[in-house]
N, C-alpha and C positions, 0 to 999 in steps of 0.2 A: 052261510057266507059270512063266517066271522070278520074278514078282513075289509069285508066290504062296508059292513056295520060298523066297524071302527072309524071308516072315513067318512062315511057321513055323522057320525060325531063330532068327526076336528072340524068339517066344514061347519056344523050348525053352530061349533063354539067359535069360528073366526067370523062369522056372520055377527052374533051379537055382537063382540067386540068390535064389526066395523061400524054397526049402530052407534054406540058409545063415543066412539071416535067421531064420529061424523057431529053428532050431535052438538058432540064439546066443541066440534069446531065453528059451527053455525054461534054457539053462545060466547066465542071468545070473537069472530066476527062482531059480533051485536057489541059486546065490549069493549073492542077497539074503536071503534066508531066514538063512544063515548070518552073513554080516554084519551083519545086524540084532539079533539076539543078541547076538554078541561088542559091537557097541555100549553097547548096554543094559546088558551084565556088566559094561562097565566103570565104567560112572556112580557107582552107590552105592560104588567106590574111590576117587576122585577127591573126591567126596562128604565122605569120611569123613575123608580126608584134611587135608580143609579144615577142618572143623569140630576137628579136634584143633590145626590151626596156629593157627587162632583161639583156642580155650582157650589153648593155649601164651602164644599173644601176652597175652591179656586178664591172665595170673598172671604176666608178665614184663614190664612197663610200660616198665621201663627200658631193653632193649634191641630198638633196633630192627634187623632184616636189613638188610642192601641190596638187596634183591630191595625193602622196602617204600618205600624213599626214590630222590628221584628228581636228578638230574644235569643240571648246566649245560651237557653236551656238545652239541654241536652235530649230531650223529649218530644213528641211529636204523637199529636192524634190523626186517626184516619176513621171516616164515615163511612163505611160498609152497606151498600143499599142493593138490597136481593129481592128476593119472591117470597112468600108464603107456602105456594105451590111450588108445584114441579111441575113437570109436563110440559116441557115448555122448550126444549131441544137444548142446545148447547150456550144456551143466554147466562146462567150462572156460573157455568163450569170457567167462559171465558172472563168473566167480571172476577170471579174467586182468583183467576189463576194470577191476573193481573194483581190482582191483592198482594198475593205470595212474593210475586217480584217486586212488588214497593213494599213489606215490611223486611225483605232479606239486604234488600236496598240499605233502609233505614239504619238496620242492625251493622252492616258491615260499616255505614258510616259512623258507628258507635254511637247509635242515637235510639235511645228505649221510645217501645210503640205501644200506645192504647188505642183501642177501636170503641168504637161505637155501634152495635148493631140494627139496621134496620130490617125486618126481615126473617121468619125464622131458616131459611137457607144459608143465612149469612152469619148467624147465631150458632147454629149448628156448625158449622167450618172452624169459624175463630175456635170455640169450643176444642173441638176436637186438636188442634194444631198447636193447643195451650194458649193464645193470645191473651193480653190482660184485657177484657172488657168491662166496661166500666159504666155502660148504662147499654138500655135497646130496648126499642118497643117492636111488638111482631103483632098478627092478626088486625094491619088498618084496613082490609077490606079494599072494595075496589074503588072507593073514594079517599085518597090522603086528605087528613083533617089537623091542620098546622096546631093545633092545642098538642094534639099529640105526640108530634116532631118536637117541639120546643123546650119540654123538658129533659129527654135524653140528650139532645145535640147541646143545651146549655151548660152542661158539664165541662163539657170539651171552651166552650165558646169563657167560660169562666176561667178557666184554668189559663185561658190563652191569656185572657185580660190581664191578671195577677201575674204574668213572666212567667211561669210554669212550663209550657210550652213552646218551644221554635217555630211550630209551622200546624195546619190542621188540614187533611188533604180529604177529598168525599169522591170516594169510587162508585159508578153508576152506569147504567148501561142507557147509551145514548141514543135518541128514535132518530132515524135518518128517514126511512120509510120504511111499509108494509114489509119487504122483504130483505129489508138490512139493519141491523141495528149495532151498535159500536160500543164497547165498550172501553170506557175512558177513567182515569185519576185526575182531576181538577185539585187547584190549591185552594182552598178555602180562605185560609187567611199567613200569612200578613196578606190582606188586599191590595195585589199590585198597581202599579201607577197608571200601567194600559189599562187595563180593566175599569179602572172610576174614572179614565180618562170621557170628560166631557165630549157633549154634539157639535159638528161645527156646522156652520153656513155650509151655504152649495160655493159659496166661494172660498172658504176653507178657512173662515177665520172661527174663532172662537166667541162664544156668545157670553155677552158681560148681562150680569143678573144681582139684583140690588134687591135684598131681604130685611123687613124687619122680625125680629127675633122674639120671642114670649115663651117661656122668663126670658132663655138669652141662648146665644148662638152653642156654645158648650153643651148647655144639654137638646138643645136640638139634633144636632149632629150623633150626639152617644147614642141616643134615640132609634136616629136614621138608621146608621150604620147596624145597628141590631136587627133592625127589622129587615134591610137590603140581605143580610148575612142568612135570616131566616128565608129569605124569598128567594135566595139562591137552594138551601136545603130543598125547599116543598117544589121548587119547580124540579132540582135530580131524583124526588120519589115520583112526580107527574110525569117524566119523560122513561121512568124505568117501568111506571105501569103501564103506562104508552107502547113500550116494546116487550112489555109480555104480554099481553093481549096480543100483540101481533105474531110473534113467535110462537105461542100456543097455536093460534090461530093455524100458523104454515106448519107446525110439527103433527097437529093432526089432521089437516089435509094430507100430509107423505103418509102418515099410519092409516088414514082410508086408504088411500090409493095400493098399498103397501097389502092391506087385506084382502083386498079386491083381488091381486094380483096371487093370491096364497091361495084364497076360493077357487078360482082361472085352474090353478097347478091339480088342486084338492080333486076337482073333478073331474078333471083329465086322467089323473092315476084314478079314478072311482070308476070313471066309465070301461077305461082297459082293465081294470080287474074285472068287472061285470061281463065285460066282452068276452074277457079269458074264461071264465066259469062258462057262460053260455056253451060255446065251444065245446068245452071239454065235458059238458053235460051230452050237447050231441055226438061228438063221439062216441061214450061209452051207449049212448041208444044203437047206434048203428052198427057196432060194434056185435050188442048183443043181437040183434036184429041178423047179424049174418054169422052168426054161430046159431043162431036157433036154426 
């Protein structure tokens, strides 16, 4: 029963692979749990961050960053943040493609692009598509560690400083929840008005705040503003591992479910061909049985 033997082959090999899957998914569960956390810790940093750059700014009229002003360059960077991995269902494909439609963007508005990669899925892409990249670190694991952010993204953040570039944008795929995640282009910098816009009262006034400065307010601010810029970076790699962990998580729950349902089919056509042999075994007995 050659035919028969072959189906229980594909069965025992869609079996393992539903192990595999299943497994992956319980460890990108375990994952997520931890990535969602560290996301969340980071926020009220970044948070706080901001609202001190604002008071700063609000008591310092006269000087502005260049992080806040913006350039006649004809050039513009874009941060690129993917996965390592795969496996992980349609989470890059939708982040890359958005990519494509902001550097075709760029281009038609006669504005040259460099990226940044974070990632080797995003590394691989640019790559492949000819993009100029100009720095990237890949393999940060499932912990982002801002040492390691800080010298790739400061290229870009350099260049902005010196008028080099017009604008810096960081594409990233955004955690909404477990079973939705979004991907988005943020502007990075010039950092607009709403965004360092200060807290108000519950009565909607604005809150007046009086600093003394060491050395002095100048480079307090150059400071700040660097570090707020870096803490927007590590929070779009914490909210993108945030949603791969989750997307893993649901891409191999559907490939369980998915083998499960292949198994289901496998034995069904296993057991009617076993039925059909049976059959056609008693017939030819009977057969000879009434010719003898």
């Amino acid at each position: 029963m050659a035919v028969g033997k072959e189906i229980r082959g594909k069965i025992k090999s869609v079996e393992n692979t539903k192990k595999i899957t299943k497994a992956m998914e319980m460890v990108a569960a375990s994952k997520m749990r931890k990535a969602q956390d560290r996301m969340r810790a980071a926020r009220p940093y970044a948070e706080k961050v901001r609202n001190i750059a604002a008071h700063l700014g609000e008591a310092n009229p006269e000087y502005v960053h260049p992080f806040m002003r913006s350039s006649d360059a004809r050039k513009a960077g874009v941060i690129v943040v993917t996965t390592d991995k795969g496996l992980c269902g349609g989470m890059n494909t939708n982040v890359l493609r958005a990519v494509t439609a902001k550097l075709r963007e760029l281009q038609d508005a006669g504005t040259q692009a460099q990226a940044v990669a974070i990632g080797n899925k995003g590394l691989g892409f640019l790559t492949r598509i000819g993009a100029q990249v100009v720095s990237q670190v890949t393999q940060l694991g499932d912990t982002p560690h801002l040492e390691k952010l800080i010298g790739p993204v400061k290229v870009l953040l350099d260049q902005y400083e010196k008028g080099e570039l017009n604008a810096v944008y960081v594409a990233y795929t955004r955690f909404i929840n477990t079973m939705k995640q979004e991907s988005v282009i943020e502007q990075l910098l010039p950092l607009s008005a709403e965004k360092m816009q200060q807290e108000t009262h519950d009565s909607g006034k604005q809150l007046a705040w009086d600093y003394l400065y060491e050395p002095d307010a100048q480079s307090v601010i150059d400071d700040l503003l660097v570090r707020y810029v870096e803490a927007l970076v590590y929070q779009a790699v914490a909210e993108n591992m945030a949603s791969e962990q989750s997307a893993r998580m649901v891409a191999m729950k559907a490939a369980t479910d998915n083998a499960g349902n292949v198994i289901n089919e496998l034995k069904l056509v296993y057991n009617k061909t076993r039925q059909a042999a049976i059959t056609k075994e008693l017939s030819e007995i009977v057969a000879g049985a009434a010719a003898v």
